[in-house]
N, CA, C and O of each residue as an XYZ file, in Angstrom:
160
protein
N      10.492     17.428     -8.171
C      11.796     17.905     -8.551
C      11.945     19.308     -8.013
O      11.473     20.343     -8.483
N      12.633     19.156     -7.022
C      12.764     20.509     -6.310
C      13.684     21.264     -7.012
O      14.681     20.812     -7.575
N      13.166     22.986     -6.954
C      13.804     23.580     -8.262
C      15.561     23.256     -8.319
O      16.256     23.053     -9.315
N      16.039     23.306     -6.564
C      17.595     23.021     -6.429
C      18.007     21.982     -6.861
O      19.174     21.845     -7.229
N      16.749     20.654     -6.914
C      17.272     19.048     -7.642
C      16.417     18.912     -8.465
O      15.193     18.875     -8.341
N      17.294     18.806     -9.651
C      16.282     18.593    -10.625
C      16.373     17.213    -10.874
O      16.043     16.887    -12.015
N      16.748     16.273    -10.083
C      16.790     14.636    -10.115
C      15.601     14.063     -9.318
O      15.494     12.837     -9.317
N      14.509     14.944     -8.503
C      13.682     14.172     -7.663
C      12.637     14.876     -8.638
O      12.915     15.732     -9.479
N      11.587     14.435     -8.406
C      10.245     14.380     -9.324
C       8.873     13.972     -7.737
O       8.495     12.934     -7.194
N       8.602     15.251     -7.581
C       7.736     15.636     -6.370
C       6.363     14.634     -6.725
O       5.958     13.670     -6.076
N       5.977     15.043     -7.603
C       4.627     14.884     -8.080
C       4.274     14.469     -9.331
O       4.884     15.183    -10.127
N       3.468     13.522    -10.014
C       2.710     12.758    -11.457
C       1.674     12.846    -11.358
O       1.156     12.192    -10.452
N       0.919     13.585    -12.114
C      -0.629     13.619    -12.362
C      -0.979     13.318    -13.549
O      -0.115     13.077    -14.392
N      -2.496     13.266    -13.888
C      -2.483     13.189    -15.056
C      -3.779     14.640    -15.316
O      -4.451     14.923    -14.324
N      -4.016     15.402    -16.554
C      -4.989     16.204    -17.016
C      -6.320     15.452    -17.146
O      -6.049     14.534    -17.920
N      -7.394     15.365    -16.863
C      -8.257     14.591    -16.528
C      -9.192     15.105    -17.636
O     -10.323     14.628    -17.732
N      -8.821     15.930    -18.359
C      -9.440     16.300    -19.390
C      -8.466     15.995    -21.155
O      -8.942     15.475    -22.164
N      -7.087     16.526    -20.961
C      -6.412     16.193    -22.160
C      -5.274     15.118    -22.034
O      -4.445     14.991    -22.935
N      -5.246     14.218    -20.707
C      -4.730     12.790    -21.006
C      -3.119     13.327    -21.029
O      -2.179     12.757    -21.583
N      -3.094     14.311    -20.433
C      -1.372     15.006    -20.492
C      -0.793     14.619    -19.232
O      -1.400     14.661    -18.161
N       0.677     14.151    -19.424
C       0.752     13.591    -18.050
C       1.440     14.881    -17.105
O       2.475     15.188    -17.697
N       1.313     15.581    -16.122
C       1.862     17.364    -15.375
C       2.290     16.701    -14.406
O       1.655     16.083    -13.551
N       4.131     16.919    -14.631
C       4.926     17.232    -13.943
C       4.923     18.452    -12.384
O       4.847     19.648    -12.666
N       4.998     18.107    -11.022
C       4.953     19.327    -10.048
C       5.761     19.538     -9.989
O       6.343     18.460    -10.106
N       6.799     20.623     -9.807
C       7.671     21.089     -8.860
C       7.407     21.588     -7.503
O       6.707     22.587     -7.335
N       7.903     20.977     -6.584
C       8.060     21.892     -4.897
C       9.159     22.963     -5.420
O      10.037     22.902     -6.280
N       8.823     23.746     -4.726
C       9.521     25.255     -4.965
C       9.327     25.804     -3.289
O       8.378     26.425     -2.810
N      10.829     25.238     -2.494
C      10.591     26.012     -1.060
C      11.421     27.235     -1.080
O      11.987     27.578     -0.043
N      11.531     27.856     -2.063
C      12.814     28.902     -2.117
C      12.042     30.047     -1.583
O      10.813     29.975     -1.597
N      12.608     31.046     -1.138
C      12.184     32.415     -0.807
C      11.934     33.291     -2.517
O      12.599     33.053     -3.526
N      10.772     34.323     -2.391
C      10.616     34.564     -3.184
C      10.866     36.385     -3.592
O      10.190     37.190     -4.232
N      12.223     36.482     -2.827
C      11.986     38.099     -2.391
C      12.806     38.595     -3.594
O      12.992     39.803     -3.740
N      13.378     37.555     -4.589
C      13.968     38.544     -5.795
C      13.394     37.506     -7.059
O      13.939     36.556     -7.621
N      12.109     38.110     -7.225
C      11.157     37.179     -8.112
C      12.061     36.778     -9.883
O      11.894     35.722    -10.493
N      13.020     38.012    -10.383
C      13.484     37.623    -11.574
C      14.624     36.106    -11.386
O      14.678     35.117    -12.117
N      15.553     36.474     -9.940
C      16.287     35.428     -9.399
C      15.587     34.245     -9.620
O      15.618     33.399    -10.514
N      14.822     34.414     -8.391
C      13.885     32.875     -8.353
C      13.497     32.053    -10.206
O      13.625     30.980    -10.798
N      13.091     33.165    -10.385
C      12.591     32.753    -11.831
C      13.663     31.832    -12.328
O      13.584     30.606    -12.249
N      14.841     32.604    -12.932
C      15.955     31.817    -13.749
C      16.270     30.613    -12.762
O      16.644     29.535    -13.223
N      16.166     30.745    -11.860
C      17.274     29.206    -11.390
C      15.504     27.933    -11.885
O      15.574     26.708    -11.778
């Protein structure tokens, strides 16, 4: 789920220790105004 779509779902893993299933995000955004980036 790229941070701009939050309708695609990049990545499913699972915690191989607490059985949690972790969501990835791809994040190709530029990172030159880190509070920006943050909120979106």
């Amino acid at each position: 789920m790229a941070v701009d779509n939050p309708n695609v779902i990049d990545a499913i893993g699972t915690d191989q220790t607490t059985g949690e299933v972790v969501l990835t995000i791809s994040d190709h955004l530029e990172w030159d105004d880190r509070n920006e980036h943050l909120l979106i």
